[in-house]
LOTI-540911 format. One record per residue: x, y, z of N, C-alpha, C in turn; residue in three letters. Coordinates in steps of 0.2 Angstrom, whole numbers, plus 2048, in hexadecimal, padded with zeros to 3 digits. Last residue first. Layout:
XYZXYZXYZALA
...
end
This chain:
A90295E0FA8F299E0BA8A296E04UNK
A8C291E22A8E28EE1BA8B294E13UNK
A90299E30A8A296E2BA8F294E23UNK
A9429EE41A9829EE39A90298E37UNK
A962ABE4CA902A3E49A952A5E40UNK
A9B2B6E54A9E2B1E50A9B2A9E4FUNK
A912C1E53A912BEE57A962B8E57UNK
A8D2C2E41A8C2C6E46A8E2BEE4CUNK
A942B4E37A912B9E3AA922BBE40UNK
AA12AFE2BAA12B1E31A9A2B5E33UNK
A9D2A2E1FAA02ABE1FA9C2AAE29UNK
AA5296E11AA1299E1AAA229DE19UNK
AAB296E05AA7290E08AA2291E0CUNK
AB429DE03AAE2A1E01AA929BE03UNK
AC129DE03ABF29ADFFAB8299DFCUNK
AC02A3E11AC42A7E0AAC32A2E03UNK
ABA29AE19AB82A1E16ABC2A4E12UNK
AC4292E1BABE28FE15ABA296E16UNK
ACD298E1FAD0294E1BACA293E17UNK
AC829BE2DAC829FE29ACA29EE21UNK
AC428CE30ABF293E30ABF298E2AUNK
AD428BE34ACE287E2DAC8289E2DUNK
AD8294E3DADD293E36AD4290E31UNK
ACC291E4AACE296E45AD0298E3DUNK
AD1286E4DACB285E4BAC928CE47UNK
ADB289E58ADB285E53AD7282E4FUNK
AD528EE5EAD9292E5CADB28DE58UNK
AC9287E66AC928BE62ACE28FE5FUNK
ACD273E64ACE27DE67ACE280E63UNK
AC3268E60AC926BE5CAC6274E61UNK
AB6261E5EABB25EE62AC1264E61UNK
AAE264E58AB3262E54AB725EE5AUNK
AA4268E60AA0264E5EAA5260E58UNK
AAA274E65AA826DE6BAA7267E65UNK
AAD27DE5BAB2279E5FAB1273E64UNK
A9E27DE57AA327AE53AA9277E57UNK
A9B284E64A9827EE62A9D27BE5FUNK
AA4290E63AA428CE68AA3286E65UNK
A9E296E58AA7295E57AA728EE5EUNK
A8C293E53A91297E57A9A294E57UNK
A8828FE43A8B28CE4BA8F292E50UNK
A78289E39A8028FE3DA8028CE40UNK
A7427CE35A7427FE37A79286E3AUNK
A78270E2BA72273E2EA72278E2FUNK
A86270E28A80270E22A7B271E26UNK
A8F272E32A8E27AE30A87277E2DUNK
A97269E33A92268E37A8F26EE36UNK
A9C267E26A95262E27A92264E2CUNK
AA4270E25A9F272E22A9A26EE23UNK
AAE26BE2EAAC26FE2FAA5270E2CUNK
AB225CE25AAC25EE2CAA9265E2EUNK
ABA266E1CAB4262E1BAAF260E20UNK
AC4268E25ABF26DE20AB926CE1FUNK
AC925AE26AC725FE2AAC3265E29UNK
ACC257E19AC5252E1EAC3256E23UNK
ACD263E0DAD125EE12AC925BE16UNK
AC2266DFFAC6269E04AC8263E09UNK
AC026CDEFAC2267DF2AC7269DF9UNK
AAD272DEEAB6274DEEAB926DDF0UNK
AA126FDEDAA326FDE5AAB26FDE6UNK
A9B272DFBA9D26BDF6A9F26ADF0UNK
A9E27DDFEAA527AE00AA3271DFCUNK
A92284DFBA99285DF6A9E281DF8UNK
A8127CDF6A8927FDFAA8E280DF6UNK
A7227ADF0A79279DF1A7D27DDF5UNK
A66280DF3A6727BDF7A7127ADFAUNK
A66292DF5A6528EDF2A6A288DF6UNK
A5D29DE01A6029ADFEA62296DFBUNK
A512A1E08A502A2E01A5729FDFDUNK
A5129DE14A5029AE14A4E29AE0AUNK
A5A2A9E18A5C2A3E15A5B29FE13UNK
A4F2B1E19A512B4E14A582AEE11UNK
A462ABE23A432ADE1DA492AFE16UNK
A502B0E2EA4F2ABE2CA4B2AAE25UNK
A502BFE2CA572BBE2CA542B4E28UNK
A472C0E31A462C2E2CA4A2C1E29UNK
A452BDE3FA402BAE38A422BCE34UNK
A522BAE47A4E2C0E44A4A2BCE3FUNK
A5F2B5E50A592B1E4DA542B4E4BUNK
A6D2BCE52A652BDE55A612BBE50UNK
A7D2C1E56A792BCE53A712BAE56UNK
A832CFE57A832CBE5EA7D2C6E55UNK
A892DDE50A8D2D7E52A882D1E57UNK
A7E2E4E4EA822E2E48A852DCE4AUNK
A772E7E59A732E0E53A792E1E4FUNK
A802F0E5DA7D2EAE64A7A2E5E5CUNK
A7E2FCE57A852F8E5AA852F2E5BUNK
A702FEE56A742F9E51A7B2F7E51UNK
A6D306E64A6E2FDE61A6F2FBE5DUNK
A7B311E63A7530EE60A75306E62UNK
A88310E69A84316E6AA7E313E69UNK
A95306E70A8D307E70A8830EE6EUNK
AA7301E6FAA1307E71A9B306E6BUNK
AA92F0E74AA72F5E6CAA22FCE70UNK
AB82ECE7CAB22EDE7AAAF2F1E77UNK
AC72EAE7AAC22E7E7CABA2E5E7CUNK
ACE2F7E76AC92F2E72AC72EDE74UNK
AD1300E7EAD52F9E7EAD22F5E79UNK
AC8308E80ACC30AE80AD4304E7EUNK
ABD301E85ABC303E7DAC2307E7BUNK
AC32FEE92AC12F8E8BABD2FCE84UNK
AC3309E97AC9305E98AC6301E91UNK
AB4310E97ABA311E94AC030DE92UNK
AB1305EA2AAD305E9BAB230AE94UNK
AB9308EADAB9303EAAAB6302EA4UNK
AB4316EAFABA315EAFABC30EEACUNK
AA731BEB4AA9318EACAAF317EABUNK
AAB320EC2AA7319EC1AA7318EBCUNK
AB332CEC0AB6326EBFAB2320EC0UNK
AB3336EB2AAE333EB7AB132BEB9UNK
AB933DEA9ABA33FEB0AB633BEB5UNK
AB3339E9CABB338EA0ABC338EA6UNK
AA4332E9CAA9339E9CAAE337E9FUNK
AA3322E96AA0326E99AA632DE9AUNK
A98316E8AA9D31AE8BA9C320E8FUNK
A93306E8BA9330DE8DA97313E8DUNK
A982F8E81A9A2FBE87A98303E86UNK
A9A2E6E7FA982ECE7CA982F3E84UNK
AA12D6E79AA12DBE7FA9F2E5E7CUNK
A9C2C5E75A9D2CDE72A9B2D3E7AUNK
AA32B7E79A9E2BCE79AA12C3E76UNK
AAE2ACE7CAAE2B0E73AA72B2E73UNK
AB32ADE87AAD2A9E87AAA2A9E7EUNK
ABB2B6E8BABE2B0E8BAB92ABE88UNK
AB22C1E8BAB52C2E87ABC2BAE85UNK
AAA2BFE97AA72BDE90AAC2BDE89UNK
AB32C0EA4AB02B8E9EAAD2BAE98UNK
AB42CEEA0ABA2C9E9DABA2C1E9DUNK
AA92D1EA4AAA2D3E9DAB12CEE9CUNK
AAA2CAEB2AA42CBEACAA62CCEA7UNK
AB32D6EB5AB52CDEB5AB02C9EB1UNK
AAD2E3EB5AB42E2EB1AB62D8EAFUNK
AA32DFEBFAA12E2EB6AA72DFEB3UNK
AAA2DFECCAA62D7EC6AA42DAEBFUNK
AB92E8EC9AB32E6ECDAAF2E1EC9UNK
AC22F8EC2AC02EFEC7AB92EFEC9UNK
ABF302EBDAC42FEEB9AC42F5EBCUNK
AAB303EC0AB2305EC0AB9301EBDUNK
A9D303EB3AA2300EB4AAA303EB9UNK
A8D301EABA92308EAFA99302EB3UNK
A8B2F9E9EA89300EA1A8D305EA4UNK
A902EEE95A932EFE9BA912F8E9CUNK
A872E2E8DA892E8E8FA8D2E9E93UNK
A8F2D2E85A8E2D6E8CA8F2DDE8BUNK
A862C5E7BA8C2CAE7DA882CDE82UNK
A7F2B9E7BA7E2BCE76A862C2E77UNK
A7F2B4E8BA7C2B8E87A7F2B6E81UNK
A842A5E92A7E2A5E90A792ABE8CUNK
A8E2ADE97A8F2A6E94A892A6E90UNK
A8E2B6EA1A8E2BBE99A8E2B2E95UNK
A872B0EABA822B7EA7A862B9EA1UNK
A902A7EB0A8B2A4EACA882AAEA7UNK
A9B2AFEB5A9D2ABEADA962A7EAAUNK
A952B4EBEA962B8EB7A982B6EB3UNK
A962ABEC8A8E2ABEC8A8F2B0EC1UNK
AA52AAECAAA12A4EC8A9C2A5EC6UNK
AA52B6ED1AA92B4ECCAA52B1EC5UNK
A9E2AFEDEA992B6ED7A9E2B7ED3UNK
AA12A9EE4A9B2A6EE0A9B2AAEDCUNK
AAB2B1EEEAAC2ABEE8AA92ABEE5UNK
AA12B7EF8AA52BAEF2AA72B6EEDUNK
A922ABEFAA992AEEFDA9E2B2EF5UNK
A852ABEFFA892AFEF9A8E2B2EF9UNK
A82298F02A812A2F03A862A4EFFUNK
A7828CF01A7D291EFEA7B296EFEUNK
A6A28AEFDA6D289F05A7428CF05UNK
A6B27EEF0A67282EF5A6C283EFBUNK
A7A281EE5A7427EEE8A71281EEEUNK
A7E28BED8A7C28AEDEA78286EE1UNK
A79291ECBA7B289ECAA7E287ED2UNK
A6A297EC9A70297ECDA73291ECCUNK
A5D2A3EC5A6129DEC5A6529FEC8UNK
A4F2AAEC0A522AAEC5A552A4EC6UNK
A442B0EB3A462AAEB4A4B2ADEBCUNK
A342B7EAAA3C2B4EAAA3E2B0EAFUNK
A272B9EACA282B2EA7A322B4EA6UNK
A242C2EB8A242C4EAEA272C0EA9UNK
A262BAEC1A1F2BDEBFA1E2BEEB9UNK
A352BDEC2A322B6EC0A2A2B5EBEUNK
A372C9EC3A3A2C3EBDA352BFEBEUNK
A322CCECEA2D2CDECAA322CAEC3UNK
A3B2C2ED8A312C2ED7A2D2C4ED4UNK
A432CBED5A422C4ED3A3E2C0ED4UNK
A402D9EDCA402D8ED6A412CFED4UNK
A3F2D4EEBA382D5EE8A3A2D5EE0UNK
A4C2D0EEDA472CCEEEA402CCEEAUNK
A562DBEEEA512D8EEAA4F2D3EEBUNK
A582DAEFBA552DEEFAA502DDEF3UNK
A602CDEFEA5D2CCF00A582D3EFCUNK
A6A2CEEF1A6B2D1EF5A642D0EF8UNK
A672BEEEFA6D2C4EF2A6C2C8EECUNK
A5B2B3EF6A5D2B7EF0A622BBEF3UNK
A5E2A2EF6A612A8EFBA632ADEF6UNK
A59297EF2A54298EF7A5629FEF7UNK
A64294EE9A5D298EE4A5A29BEEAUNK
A7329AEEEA6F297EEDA65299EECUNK
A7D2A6EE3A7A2A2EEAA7529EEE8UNK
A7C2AFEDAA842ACEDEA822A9EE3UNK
A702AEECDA732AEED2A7A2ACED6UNK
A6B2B6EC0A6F2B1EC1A722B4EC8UNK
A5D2BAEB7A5F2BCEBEA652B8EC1UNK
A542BEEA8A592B7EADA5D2BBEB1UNK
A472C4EA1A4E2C7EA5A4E2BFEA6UNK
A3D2CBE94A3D2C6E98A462C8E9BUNK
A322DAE93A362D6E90A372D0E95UNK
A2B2E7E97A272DFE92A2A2D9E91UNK
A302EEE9DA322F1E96A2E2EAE91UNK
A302ECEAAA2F2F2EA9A2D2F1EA1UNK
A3A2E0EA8A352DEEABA312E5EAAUNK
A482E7EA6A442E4EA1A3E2E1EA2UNK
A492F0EAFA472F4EAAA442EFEA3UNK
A4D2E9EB8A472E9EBCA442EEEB2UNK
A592E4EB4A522DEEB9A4B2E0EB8UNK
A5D2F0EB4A5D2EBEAEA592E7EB0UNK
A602F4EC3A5C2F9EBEA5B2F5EB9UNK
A672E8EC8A602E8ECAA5C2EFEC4UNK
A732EAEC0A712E5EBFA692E4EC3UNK
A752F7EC6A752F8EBEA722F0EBEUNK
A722F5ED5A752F9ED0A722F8ECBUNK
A742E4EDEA722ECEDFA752F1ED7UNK
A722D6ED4A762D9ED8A722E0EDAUNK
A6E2CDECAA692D0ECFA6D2D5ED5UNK
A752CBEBCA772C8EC2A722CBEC9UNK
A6D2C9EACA732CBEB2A712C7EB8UNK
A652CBE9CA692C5EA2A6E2C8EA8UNK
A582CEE94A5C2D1E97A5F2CAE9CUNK
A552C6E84A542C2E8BA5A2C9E8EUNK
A4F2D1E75A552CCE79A522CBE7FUNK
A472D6E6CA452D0E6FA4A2CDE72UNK
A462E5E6DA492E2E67A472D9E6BUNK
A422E9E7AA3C2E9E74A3F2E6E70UNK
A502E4E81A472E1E81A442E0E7CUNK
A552EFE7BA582E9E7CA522E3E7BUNK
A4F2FEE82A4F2FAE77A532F1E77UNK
A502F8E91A4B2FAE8CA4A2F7E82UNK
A5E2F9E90A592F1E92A532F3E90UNK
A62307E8CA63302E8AA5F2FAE8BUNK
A5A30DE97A5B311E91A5D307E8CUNK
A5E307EA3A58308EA2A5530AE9AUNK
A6C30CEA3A69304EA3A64304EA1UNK
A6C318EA3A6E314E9DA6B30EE9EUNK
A6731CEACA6331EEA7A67319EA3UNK
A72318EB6A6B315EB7A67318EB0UNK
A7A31FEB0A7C319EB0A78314EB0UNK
A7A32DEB7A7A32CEADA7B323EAAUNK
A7932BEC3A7232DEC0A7232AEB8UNK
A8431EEC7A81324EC6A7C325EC1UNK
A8430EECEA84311ECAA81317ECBUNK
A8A303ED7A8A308EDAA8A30FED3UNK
A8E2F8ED2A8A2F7ED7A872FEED9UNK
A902F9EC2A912F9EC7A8A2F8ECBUNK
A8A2EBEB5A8C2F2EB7A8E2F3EBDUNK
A822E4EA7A852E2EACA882ECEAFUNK
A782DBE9CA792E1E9FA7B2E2EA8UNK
A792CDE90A7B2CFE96A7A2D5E98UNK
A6B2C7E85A732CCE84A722CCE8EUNK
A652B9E7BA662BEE85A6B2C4E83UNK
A582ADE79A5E2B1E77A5D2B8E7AUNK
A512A1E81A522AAE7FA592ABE7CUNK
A52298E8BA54297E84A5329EE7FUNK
A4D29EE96A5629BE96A5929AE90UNK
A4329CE97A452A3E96A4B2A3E96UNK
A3D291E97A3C293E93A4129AE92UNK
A3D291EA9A4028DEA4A4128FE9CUNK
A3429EEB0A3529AEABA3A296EA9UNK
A3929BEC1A3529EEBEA34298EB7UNK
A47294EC9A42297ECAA3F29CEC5UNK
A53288EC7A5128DEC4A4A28FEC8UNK
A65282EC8A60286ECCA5A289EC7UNK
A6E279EBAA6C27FEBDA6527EEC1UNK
A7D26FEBAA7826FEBAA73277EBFUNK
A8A273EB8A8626EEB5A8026EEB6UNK
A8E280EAFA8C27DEB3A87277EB2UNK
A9D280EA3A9527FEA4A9127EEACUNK
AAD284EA0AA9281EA4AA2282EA8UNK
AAD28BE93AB2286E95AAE281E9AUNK
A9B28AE8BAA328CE8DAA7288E8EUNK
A92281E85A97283E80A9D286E84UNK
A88284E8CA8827FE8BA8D27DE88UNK
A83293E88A85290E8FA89289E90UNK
A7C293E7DA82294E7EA84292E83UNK
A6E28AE83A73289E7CA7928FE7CUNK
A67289E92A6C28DE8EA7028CE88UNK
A6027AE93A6627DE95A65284E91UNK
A52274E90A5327DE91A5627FE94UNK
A55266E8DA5126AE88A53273E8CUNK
A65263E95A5D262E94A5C268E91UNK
A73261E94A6F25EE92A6925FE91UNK
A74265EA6A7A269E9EA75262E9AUNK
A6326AEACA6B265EABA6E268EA5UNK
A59275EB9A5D270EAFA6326EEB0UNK
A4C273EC3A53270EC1A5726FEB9UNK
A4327DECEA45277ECAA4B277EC7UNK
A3E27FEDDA40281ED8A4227EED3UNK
A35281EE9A31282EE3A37282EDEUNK
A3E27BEF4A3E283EF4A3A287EEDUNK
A3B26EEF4A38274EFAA3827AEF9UNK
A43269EECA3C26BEE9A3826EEEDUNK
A4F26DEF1A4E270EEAA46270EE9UNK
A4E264EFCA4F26DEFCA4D26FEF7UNK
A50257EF2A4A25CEF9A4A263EFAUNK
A5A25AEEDA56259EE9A5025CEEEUNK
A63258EF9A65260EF5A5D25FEF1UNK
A6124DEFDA5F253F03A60257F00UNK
A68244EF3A5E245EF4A5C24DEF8UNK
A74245EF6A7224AEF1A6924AEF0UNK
A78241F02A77246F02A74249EFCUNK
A74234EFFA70236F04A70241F03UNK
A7D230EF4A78232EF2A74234EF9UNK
A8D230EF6A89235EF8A84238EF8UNK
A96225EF2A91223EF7A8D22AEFBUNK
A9F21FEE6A9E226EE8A96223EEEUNK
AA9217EE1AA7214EE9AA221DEEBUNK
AAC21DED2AAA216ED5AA7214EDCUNK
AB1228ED5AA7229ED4AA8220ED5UNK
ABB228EDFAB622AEE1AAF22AEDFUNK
AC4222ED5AC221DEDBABC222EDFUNK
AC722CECCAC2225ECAABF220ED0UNK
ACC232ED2AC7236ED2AC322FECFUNK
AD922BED4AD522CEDAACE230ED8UNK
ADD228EC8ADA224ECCAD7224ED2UNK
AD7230EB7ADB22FEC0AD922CEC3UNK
AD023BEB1ACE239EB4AD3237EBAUNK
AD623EEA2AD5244EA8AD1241EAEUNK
AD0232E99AD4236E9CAD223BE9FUNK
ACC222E9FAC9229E9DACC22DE9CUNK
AD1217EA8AD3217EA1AD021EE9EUNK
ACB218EB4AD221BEB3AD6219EABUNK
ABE212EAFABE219EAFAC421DEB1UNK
ABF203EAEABE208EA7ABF20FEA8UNK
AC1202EBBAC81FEEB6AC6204EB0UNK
AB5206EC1ABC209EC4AC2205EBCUNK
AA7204EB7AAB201EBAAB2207EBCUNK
A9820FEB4A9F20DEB3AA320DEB7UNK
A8E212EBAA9020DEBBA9620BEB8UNK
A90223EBEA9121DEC2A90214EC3UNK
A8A225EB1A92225EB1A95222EB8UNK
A7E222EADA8321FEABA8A220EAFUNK
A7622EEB1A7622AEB7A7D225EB4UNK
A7B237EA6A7E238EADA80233EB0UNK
A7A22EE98A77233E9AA7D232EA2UNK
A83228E8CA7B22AE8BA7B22EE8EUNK
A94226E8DA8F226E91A8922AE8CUNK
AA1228E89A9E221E83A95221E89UNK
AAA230E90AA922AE92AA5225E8FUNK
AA923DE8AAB0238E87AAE231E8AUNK
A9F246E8FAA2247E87AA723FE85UNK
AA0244E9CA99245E99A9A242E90UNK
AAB246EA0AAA240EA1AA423EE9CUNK
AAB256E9DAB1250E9BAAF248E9BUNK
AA325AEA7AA325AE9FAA5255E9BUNK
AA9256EB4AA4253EB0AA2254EA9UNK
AB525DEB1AB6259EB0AB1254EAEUNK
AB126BEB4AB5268EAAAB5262EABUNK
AAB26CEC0AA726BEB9AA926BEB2UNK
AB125CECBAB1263EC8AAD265EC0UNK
AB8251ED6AB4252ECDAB6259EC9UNK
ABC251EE2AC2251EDDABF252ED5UNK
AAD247EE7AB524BEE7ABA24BEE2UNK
A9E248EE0AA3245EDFAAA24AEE0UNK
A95252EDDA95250EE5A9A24EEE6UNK
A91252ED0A9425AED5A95259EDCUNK
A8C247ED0A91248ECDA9424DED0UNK
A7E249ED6A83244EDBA8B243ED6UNK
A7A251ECCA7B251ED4A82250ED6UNK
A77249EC0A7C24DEC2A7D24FEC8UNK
A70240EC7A7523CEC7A7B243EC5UNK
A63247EC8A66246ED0A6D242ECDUNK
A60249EBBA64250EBEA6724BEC6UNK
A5D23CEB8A6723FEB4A66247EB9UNK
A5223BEBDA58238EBFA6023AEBEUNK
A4C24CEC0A4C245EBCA51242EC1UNK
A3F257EC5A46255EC6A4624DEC4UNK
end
């Protein structure tokens, strides 16, 4: 644990803050790193916007370092450690929703956060043809090299736990509480064996939080934030499956879906959204690798055969255009990235996307990562 995580802390401690706002302070106040933001003067920081004079008066005169050590303490009593929005093994998609945590709980690898993950989410209360599919699925999910990600709940999310720990692969177990307080107390024993088999166990929770209802809304914007896209296995028309799939689908993740017999109303919900187009019915996993974006050697190798030049350097296109393709010359980017990194909403980032793919500049992949042509 660093400086900048105890000064995120004491950021999430500040009244009236919040995690768009720290963001917000993060990106607009001309600041290097966290601890910075408590030295900025009270005159300079109702000059920030979104800020205001009472929330500037609170990190100016903020006086709650006693309680943020006593978090840091618990935290290393309870063996667990710490990442910041910032450090080397945030979650790279994660880092890119609306609202990021700022700073995550971690038990096990750290390493296993930078995976590339698909979500497997479900009911609590799955039938026989639902536990086979989970198991059926985070199985070939795994062997192909994805990070399985859920929530440890009862159901479809401990079958997933437990099927890609089973199957050699790696799992992230995202919590609605705090690290010390696994829920459902029962698994317990499976996030012991996550963590054995070099995965992971988070919370953006601090210690000592219990699992209260509220937290697990909040605990599903992290599991599809940080996939690749969302299974949805067994699902009725409510419940966290259904909330899960509609952050991912506010989160520009890709939502993929089981399909089940009419008459059965726990696939009531997995129907509704292939029924809505919401979600892509799943027969084969090539469902699954057409659309989600997956760093494949063979992918790489095969760019790596492309020739220097580009094509939006020979066209003559506005400054805007033009940025876009600058920030594209390294590297792909997921639609988010670009939108963070233009400063520019993503509906309004759309028009000139597709304006320079029809001019043959860029072209769209699997998972919406756009690359230069």
């Amino acid at each position: 644990m660093t400086e900048h995580h105890r000064a995120l802390l004491g950021l999430l401690h500040v009244p009236e803050m919040g995690l768009r706002r720290i963001k917000h302070l993060l990106r607009t106040s001309g600041v290097s790193s966290a601890e910075q933001v408590f030295d900025i003067p009270y005159s300079r920081l109702i000059k920030i916007d979104n800020v205001g004079e009472m929330l500037a008066a609170n990190i100016a005169g903020f006086d709650g370092w006693d309680e943020v050590d006593k978090v840091l303490e618990k935290t290393e009593s309870t063996g667990a450690s710490l990442v910041g929005l910032g450090d080397e093994f945030y979650p790279e998609l994660l880092k890119h929703i609306y609202d990021p945590p700022v700073l995550l709980w971690v038990k096990g690898s750290k390493k296993a956060l930078k995976n590339d993950g698909i979500a497997v989410i479900g009911t609590r209360r799955p039938g026989k043809y639902g536990l086979n599919q989970t198991k059926k699925w985070t199985g070939l999910l795994s062997k192909a090299g994805l990070c399985i990600n859920s929530g440890l709940a009862y159901g479809v999310d401990a079958a997933a736990h437990k099927a890609a720990v089973q199957s050699g692969g790696k799992t992230v177990a995202v919590l609605g509480s705090g690290i010390d307080i696994i829920y459902p107390a029962k698994n317990s024993r499976i996030a012991r064996e996550i963590v054995d088999a070099g995965g992971a166990v988070i919370t953006e929770f601090k210690p000592g939080t219990q699992p209260d209802a509220v937290n697990f809304p909040e605990r599903n914007r992290i599991v599809s934030g940080m996939s690749h896209g969302v299974l949805v296995v067994e699902s009725g028309i409510k419940g966290g499956s259904m909330i899960t799939a509609r952050c991912a689908l506010d989160q520009n993740r890709e939502v993929f879906v089981i399909p089940h017999l009419l008459d059965y109303p726990g696939g009531e919900g997995c129907n509704y959204l292939i029924r809505t187009g919401q979600g892509k019915l799943v027969q084969s996993l090539q469902d699954i690798e057409e659309e989600i974006s997956v760093h494949l050697q063979g992918n790489d190798e095969e760019n790596s055969k492309k020739p220097g030049r580009k094509v939006w350097e020979s066209l003559e296109l506005s400054s805007e255009l033009s940025e876009i393709c600058r920030q594209l010359a390294e590297q792909e980017l997921h639609i988010d990235q670009l939108s963070e990194n233009l400063n520019i909403p993503v509906f309004k980032l759309l028009p000139s996307l597709l304006d320079l793919e029809m001019q043959g500049a860029l072209k769209q992949k699997a998972g919406k990562y756009f690359e230069l042509c």
